[in-house]
Structures are given as structure tokens and as C-alpha cells.
C-alpha positions in Angstrom: 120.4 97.4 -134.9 119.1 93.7 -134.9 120.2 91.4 -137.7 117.3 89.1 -138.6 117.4 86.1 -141.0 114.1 84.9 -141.7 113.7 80.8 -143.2 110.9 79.9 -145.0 110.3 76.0 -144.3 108.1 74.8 -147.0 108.4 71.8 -149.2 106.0 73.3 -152.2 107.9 77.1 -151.9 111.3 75.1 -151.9 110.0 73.5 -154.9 108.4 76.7 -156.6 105.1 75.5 -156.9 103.3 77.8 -154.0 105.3 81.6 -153.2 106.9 82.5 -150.2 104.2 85.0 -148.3 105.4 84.3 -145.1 109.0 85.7 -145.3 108.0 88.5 -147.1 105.6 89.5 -144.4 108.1 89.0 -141.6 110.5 91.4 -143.5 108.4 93.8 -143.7 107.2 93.9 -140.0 111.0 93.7 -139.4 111.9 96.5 -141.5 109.6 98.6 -140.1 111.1 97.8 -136.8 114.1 99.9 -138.0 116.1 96.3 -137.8 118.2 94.8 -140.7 116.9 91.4 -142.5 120.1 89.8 -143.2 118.9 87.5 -145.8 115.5 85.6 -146.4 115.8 81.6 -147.2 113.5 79.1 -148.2 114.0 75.2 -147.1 112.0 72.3 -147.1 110.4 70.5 -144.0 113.3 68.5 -144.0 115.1 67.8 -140.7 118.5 67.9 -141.6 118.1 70.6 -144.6 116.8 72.4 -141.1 119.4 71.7 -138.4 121.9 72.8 -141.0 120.8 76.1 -142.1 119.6 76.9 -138.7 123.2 75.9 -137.1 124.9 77.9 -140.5 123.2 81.1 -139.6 123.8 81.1 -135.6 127.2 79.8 -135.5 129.0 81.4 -138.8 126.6 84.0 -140.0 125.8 85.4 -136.3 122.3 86.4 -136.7 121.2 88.1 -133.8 117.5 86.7 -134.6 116.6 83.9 -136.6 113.0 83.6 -137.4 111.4 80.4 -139.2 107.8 80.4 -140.3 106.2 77.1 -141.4 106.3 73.5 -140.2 105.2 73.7 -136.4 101.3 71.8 -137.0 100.2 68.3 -137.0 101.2 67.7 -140.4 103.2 64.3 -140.8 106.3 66.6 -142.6 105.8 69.5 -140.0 109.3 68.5 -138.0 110.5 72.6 -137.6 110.2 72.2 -133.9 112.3 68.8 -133.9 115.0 70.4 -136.2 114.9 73.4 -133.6 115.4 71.3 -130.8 118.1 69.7 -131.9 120.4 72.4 -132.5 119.4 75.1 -129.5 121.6 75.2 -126.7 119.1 76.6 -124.3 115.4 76.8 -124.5 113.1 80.0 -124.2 109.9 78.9 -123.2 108.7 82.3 -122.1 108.6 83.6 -125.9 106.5 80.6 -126.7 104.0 80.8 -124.2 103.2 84.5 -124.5 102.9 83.8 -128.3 100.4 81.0 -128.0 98.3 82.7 -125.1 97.9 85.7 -127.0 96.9 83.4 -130.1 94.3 81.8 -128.4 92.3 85.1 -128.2 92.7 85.2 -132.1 91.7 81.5 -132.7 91.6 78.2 -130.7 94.0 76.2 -133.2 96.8 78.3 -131.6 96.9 75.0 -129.3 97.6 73.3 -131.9 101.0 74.8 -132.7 104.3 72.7 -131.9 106.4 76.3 -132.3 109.6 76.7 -130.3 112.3 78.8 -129.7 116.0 79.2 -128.1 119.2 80.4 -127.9 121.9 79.2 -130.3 125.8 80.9 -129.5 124.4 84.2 -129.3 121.4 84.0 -131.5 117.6 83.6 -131.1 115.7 81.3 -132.9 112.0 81.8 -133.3 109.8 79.1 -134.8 106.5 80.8 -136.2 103.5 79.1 -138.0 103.2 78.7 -141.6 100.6 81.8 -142.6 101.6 85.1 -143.1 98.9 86.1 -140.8 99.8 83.9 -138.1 103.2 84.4 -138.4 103.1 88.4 -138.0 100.8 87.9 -135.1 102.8 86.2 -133.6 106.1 88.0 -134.0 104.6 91.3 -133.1 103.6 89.4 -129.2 107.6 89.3 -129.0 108.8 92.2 -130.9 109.4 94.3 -127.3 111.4 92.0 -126.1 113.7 90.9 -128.7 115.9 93.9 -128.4 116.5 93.5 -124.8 117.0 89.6 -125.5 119.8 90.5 -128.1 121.6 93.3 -125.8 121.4 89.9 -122.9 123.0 87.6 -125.4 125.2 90.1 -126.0 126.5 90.5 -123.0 126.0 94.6 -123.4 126.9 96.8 -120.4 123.6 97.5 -118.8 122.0 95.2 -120.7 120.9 93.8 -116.9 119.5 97.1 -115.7 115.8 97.6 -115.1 115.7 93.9 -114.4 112.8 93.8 -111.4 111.0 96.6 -112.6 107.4 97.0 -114.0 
């Protein structure tokens, strides 16, 4: 079973003045999944606030998948993808291009998103945008994958087999 945090990066939810749809949504997708969400937090598009809860949860809480929603546009106080970067250890460019080439045939502002997403120790962070919509859309383009991911990072026996096959 997968262990999924999910972090809500929102100035106005941090502050209570809009609610969290985003998470909420993720969970359930997750949930449905048959996976465990390990907790559910909400931060502010803050850099450091960021790099700090996303190194918490990968290096003591040992989330197998960490999934942020929010901060990845053009805004001036959208920095989720700097704070990412600064604490992965490796990047996974393949999840973010299949995610943005699949949202592309949804709408053409999928350009426009600045998501990431990595490896941490042995955790997976996943930057998704800001709307509960395009979040879910997006995290169902990569749901197939993930467990495979996890059982790589895991270092599971077998984990390698089937590599080279359709």
C-alpha cells in the first residue's frame, strides 16, 4: 500500500479565508486507489514554509508519495516549483511531461504550468496545479505508474522486472 501526503500550498487557505478543495479531491482519488493518505497539510506559497515541510515529510515521515497542489502558474507568489527544486535529489521529468501533454488536450494553459517533480530519499514528490480539477486530471495521467515508481525506490525484489516490455 502507498503512503501519500498531500500539501495544500495556498496563502488564502493557510490563512482561512478560501477552503482547501484541492486536497480533498486528491484524497479522494487516492483513497479510491486503495492507497493510504498519510496526512493532508496546508502551507502558504512561501519558499522556505515549502522546502521545510516537503524535506519533513520525505526525510522523517517517509512518505512514499508526496503530492502538492497549488503554486506552479505565473503568479508572482507561485514559487512551489522553486521550493521543489531545491530540496529533490533527482529530477523526474518523465511524470511532468506526460502530465502536461495530456493537459494540453484538456486546455492550452497547460503550458503555462511551472509543475515539477522528483525523488527525495525514497519519496516522490509531485507538484500539481492549484484547481481541484486540474489537479485530479493530472494525478490520474500518473496514477499507473506510481506503484511501480514506489516498489523502484524501494528497491523491492522484482521491482526491475518487465522493464523492456510493452
Amino acid at each position: 500500500m502507498l503512503s501519500v501526503v498531500i500539501v495544500t500550498i495556498s496563502d488564502r487557505s493557510a490563512r482561512g479565508e478560501r477552503e482547501d478543495l484541492s486536497g480533498p479531491a486528491l484524497a479522494e482519488v487516492i483513497r479510491q486507489q486503495g492507497w493510504q493518505v498519510a496526512a493532508m497539510q496546508v502551507v502558504s506559497d512561501d519558499v522556505s514554509q515549502i522546502t521545510a515541510t516537503l524535506i519533513a515529510l520525505a526525510d522523517s515521515a517517509g512518505a512514499d508519495v508526496i503530492l502538492t497542489t497549488g503554486g506552479t502558474g505565473f503568479a508572482p507568489r507561485d514559487v512551489t516549483p522553486e521550493a521543489t527544486r531545491q530540496v529533490l535529489e533527482r529530477l523526474t521529468p518523465g511524470l511532468d511531461e506526460a502530465m502536461r501533454a495530456t493537459s494540453l488536450q484538456v486546455t492550452k494553459h497547460a503550458m503555462l504550468s511551472r509543475a515539477i517533480s522528483g525523488i527525495r530519499k525514497k519519496s516522490v514528490i509531485i507538484n500539481l496545479p492549484g484547481s481541484p480539477r486540474g489537479a485530479v486530471e493530472n494525478l490520474q495521467v500518473i496514477l499507473p505508474v506510481l506503484p511501480h515508481a514506489v516498489a523502484l525506490l524501494r528497491d523491492e525484489p522484482g521491482s526491475e522486472a518487465g522493464h523492456g516490455t510493452a
